[in-house]
C-alpha positions in Angstrom: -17.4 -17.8 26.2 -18.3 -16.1 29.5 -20.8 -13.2 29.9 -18.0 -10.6 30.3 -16.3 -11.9 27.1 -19.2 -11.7 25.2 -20.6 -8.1 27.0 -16.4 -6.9 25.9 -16.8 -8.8 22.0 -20.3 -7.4 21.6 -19.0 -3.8 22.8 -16.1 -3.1 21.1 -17.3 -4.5 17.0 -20.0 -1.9 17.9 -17.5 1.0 18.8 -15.0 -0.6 15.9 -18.2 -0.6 13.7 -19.0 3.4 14.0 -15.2 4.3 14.8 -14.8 2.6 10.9 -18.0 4.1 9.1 -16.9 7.5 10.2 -13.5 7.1 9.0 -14.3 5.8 5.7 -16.9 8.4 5.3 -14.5 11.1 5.9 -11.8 9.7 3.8 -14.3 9.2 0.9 -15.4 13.0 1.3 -12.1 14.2 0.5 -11.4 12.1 -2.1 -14.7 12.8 -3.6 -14.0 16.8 -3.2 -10.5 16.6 -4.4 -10.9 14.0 -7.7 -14.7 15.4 -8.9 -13.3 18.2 -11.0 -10.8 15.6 -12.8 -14.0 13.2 -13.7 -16.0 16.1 -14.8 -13.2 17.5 -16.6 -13.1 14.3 -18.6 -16.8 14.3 -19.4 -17.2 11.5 -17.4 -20.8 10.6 -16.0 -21.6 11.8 -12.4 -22.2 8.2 -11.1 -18.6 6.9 -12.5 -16.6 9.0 -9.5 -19.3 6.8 -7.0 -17.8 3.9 -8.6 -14.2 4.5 -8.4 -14.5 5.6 -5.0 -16.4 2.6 -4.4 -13.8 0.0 -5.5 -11.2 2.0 -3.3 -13.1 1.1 0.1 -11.6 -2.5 0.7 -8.2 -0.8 0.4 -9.5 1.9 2.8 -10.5 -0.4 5.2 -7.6 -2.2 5.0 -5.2 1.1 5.7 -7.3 1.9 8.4 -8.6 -1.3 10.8 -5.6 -1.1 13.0 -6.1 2.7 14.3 -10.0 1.9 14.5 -9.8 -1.5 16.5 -7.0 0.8 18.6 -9.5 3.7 19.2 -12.7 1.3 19.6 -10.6 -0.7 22.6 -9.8 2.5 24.1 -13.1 3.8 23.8 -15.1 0.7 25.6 -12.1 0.3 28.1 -12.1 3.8 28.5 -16.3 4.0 29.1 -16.1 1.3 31.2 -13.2 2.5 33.6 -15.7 5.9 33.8 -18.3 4.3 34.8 -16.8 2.0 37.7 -16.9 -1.3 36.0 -13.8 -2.0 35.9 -13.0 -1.7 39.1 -17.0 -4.0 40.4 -15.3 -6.7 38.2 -11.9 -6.5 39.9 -13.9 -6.5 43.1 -14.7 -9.4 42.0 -11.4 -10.7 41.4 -11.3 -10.6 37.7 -7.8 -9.6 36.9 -6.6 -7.6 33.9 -5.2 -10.6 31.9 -8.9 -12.2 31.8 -10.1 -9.4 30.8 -7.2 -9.4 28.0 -8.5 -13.2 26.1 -11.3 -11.4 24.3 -9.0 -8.6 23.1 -6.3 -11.0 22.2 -8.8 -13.2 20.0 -10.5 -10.1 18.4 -6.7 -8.7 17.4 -5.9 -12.3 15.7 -9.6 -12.5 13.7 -8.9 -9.1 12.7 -5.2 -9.5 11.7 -6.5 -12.5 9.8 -9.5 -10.7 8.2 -7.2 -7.8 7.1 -4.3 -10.2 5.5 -7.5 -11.7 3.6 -8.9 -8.4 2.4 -5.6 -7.4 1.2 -4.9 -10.6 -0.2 -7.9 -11.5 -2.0 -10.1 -8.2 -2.5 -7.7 -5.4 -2.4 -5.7 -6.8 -5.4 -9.0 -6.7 -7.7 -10.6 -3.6 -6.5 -7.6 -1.4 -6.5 -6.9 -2.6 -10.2 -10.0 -1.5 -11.3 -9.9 1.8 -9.8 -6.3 2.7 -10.9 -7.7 1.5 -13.9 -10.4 4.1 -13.9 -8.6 6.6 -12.9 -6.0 5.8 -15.3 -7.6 5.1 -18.3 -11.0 6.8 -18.5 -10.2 10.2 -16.3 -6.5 10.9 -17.3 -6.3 9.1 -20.8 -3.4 7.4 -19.9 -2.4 4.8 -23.0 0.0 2.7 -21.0 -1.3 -0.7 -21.1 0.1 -2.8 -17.5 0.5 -6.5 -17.3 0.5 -8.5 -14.4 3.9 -9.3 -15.2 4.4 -5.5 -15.1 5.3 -5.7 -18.5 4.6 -1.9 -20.3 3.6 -0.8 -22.9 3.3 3.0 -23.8 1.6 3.9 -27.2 2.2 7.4 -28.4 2.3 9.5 -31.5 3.0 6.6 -34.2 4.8 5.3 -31.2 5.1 2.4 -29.4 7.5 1.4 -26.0 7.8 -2.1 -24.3 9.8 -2.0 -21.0 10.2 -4.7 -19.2 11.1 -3.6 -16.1 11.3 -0.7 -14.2 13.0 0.8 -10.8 11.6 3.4 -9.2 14.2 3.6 -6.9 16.9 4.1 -9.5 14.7 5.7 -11.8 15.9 2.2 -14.3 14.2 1.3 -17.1 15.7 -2.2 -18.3 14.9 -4.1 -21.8 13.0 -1.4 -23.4 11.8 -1.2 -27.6 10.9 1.5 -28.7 8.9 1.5 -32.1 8.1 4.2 -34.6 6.1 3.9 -37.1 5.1 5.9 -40.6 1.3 6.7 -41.1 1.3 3.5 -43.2 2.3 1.8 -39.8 5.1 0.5 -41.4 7.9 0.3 -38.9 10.4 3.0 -39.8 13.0 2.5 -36.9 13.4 0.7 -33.9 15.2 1.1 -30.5 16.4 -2.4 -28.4 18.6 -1.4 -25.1 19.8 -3.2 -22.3 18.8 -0.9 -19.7 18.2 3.0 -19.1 18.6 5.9 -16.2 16.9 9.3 -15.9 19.3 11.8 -15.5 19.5 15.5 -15.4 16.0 15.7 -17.0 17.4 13.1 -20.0 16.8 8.9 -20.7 20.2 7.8 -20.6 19.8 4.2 -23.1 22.9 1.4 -22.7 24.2 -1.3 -24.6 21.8 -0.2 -28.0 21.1 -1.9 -31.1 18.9 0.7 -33.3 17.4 -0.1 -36.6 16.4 2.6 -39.1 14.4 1.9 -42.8 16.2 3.0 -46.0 13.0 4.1 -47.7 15.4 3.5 -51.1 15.4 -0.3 -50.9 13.5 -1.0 -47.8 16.7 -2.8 -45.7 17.6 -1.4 -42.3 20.5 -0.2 -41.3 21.3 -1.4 -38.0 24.0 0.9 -35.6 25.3 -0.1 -32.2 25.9 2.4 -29.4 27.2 2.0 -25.6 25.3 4.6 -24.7 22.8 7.2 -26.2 20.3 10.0 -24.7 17.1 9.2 -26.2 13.8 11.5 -26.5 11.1 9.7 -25.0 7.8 10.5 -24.1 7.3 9.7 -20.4 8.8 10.8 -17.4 9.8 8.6 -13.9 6.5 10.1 -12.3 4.4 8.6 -15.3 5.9 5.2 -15.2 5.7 5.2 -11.2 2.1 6.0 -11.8 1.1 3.7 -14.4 3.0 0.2 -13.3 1.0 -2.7 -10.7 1.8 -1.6 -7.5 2.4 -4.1 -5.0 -1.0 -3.6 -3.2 -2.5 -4.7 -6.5 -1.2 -7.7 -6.0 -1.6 -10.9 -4.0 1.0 -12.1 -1.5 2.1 -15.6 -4.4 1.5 -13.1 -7.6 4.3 -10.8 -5.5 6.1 -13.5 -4.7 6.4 -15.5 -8.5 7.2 -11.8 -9.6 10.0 -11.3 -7.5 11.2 -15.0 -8.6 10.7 -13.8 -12.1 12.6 -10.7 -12.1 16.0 -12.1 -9.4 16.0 -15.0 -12.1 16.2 -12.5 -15.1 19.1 -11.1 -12.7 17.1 -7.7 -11.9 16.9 -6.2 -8.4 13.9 -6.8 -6.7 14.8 -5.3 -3.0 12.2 -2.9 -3.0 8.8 -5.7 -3.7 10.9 -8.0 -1.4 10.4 -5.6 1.2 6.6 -5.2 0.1 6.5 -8.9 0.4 7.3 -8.9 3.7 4.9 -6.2 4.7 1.8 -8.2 3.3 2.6 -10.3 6.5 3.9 -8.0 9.0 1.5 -5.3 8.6 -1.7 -7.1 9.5 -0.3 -8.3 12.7 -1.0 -4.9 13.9 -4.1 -5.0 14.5 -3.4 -7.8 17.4 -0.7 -5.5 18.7 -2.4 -2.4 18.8 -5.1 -3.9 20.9 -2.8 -4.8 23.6 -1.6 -1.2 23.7 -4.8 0.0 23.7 -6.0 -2.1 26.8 -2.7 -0.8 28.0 -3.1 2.6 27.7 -7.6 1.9 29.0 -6.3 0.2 32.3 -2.6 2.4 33.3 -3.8 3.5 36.6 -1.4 6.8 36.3 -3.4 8.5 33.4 -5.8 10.5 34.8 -7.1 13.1 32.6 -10.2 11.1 30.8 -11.2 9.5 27.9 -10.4 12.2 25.5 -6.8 12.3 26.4 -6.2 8.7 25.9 -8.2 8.5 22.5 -5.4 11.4 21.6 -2.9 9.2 23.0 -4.3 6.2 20.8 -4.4 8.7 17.8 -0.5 9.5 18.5 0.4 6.0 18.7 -0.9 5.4 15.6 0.6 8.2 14.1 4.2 7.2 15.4 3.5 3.5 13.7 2.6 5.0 10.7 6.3 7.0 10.7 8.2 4.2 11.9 7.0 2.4 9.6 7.2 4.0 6.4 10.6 5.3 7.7 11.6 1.4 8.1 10.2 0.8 5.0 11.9 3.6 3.3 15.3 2.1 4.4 14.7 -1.3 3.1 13.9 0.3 -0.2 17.4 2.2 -0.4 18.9 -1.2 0.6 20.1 0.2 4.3 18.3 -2.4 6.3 17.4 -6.4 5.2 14.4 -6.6 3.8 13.0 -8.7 6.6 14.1 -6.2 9.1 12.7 -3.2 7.7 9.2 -4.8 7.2 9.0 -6.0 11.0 11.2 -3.4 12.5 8.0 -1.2 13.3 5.9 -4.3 15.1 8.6 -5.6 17.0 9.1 -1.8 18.9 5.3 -1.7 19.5 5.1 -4.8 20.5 7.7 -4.7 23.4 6.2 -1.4 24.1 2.4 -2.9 24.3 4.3 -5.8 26.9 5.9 -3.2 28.9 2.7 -0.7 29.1 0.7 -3.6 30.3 3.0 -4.8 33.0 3.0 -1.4 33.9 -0.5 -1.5 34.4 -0.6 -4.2 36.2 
């Protein structure tokens, strides 16, 4: 590695360094301010809110690399443009795309570094947190296997579902158990499948089983379809189940296997499977935009306005994006598409800014 690679490596981990301890200390102030009157509320100890928020860092970090690695390359670019060295080394008749390897290499470590952390660190850490959070703060009593199996114990009550669409609001092979103060099982519930609708569970294809306290047989009644009082909401399920962060790119993957194979739609963690891969490779292609936007001759204004310009960019990622995303859940775009939509745009635009500075 040459002396100007090293001088640019050595340069911009420092800027990404500070760029990343500032956001996470910012992001962990607000949390900190907006969840402390939940945890006191529950009588939890003081030092128990320092814990959650410390198990939600890795996923922090992992949200926000790619604008921090964007601003920190448009920072040192930026610094170095203000202080004439760009233009000693192209005096020297070091061109833009040398200048570029370093930037290129840091982009791939870091796209690799962030698929690892959300692979490997961001499943554990974000389960214990939600678990926190979930279980100790809001007293939730739904109990969520990796399978995303759930089961909700209420008043003498106890629900299995086996699967559940947010998208559709679905609930699909759900039991529902009730129980006497003997815990003797007093009547039972077995449906194919369930929708939320106008404020109501809508239960299919039933089989319920009721206890004839004279002679202790059930009597069992079949129905097509039955509203059912039941004592969660959409929200509450959507809050409760694994989400696909929690899980690792094969544990997502054998799921999705699991639930096509039990012939269940899986579209929306099919799109979230895609992501795990597409969304890392940002970092690598917001560092060409950055060094794109540090060497266009035409922007004139300074430092400040092209860490704005940075900030935007990120910003409009983070829409297309999500909005891509969003599409691929209703089923509008392939799967595929809609995870690497967003990173195919920036990435033709990074080409064609850099060209352009040229």
């Amino acid at each position: 590695m040459s002396i100007i690679h090293k001088y640019l490596t050595g340069e911009i981990f420092k800027c990404l360094f500070f760029v990343l301890a500032a956001v996470i200390s910012i992001y962990i102030a607000v949390d900190f301010f907006e969840k402390i009157d939940n945890f006191m509320e529950a009588g939890l100890p003081f030092s128990r809110i320092f814990v959650f928020l410390t198990f939600k860092i890795p996923f922090i970090i992992a949200q926000i690399i790619p604008v921090c690695i964007l601003l920190s390359v448009i920072i040192v670019f930026g610094l170095m443009t203000k202080n004439n060295e760009l233009i000693a080394l192209q005096s020297s008749g070091v061109t833009i795309y040398y200048l570029l390897r370093p930037i290129f290499i840091i982009g791939l470590i870091l796209s690799l570094l962030l698929f690892f952390i959300s692979e490997v660190i961001v499943p554990i850490t974000m389960e214990r947190a939600n678990e926190i959070w979930l279980k100790e703060v809001k007293k939730e009593s739904a109990v969520i296997s990796k399978e995303k199996n759930i089961w909700i114990k209420g008043d003498r009550l106890i629900t299995h579902i086996t699967f559940y669409n947010p998208a559709e609001k679905a609930i699909f092979g759900i039991s529902i158990n009730a129980f006497d103060e003997d815990f003797r099982l007093v009547r039972r519930i077995d449906a194919k499948k369930g929708l939320f609708k106008d404020g109501q569970w809508f239960l299919y294809e039933i089989i319920e089983q009721n206890l004839n306290q004279a002679n202790n047989q059930y009597r069992i009644k079949l129905y097509e379809e039955k509203v059912e009082k039941i004592n969660f909401l959409p929200k509450d399920l959507k809050r409760i189940i694994k989400k696909s962060e929690e899980m690792s790119f094969n544990e997502l993957s054998n799921y999705i296997k699991k639930v096509e194979a039990e012939g269940y739609e899986a579209t929306i963690y099919r799109v979230d499977l895609y992501a795990k891969i597409a969304f890392p490779l940002i970092c690598l292609i917001v560092c060409l935009i950055g060094a794109g936007i540090a060497f266009k001759r035409k922007i004139k204004e300074g430092l400040p306005v092209n860490v704005a310009c940075g900030i935007g960019i990120a910003f409009l990622y983070w829409i297309l994006h999500s909005f891509c995303v969003s599409l691929g859940y209703g089923e509008m775009l392939p799967p595929l598409v809609a995870a690497w939509s967003a990173n195919l745009i920036f990435s033709c635009f990074g080409i064609v800014i850099l060209f352009d500075a040229d």
